[in-house]
NUGURO-471154 format. One line per field, with one value per residue (C-alpha): residue number from 1; residue in three letters; z, x, y. Coordinates in steps of 0.25 Angstrom, whole numbers. Last residue first. Layout:
REM residues N
k	c(NUM, ...)
r	c(ALA, ...)
up	c(Z, ...)
east	c(X, ...)
north	c(Y, ...)
***
This chain:
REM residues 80
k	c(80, 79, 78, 77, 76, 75, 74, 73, 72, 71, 70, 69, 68, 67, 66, 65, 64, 63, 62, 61, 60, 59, 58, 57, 56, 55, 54, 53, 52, 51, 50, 49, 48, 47, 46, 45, 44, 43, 42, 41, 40, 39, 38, 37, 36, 35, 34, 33, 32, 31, 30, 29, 28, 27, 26, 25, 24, 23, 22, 21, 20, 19, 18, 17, 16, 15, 14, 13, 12, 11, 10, 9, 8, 7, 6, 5, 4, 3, 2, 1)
r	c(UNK, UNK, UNK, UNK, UNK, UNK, UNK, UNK, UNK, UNK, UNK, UNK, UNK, UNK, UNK, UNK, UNK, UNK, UNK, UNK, UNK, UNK, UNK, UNK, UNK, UNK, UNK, UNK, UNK, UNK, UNK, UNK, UNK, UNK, UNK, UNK, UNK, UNK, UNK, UNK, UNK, UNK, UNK, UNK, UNK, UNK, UNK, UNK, UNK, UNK, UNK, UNK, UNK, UNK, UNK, UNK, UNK, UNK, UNK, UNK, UNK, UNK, UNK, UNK, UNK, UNK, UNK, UNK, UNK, UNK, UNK, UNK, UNK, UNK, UNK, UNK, UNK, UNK, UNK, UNK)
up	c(-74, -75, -80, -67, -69, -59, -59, -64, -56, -67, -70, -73, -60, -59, -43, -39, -47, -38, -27, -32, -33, -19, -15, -23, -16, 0, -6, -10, 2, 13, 3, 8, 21, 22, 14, 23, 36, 31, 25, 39, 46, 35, 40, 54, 51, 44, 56, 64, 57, 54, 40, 29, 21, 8, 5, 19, 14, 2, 5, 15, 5, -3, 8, 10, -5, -4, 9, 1, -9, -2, 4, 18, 23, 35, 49, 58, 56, 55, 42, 36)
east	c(-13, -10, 5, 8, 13, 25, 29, 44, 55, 69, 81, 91, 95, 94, 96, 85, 76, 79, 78, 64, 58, 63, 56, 41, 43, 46, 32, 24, 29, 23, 10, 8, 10, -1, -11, -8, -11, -24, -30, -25, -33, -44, -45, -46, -57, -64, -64, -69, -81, -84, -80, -90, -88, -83, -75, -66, -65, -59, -50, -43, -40, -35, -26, -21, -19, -9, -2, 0, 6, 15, 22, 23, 9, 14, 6, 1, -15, -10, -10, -22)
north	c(20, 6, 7, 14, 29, 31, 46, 48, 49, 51, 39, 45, 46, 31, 28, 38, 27, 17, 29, 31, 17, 14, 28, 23, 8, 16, 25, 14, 5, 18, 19, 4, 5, 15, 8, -3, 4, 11, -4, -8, 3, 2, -13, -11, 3, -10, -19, -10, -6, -20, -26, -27, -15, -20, -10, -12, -26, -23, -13, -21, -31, -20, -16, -31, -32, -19, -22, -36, -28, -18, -30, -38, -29, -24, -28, -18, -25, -38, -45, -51)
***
């Protein structure tokens, strides 16, 4: 597991660490202390991972600032 401070190398792996976290908070075995560590990370990478969300949604937004033609419109996932 990475260190505590450490950056995930991508959005991903920041991802699969969180739901790994997740898991083991949920199953409710860990120590007090040892769970308020992992909700600290859990915290940490849910924070890191909004901030590449939104540096992913304003590179997506200048490429299409390039294309004045080309309107914003809402993103609508193909699951939902």
């Amino acid at each position: 597991m990475p260190k505590k401070n450490e950056a995930p190398a991508t959005f991903e792996s920041a991802l699969t660490e969180l739901e790994q976290i997740v898991s083991r908070l949920e199953n409710g075995d860990l120590p007090l202390e040892d769970a308020l560590n992992e909700f600290e990370r859990g915290v940490q990478l849910a924070r890191q991972g909004q901030v590449k969300l939104q540096q992913a949604e304003q590179r997506v937004q200048i490429l299409l600032a390039d294309n004045q033609d080309a309107p914003l419109t809402p993103f609508t996932p193909d699951a939902e």
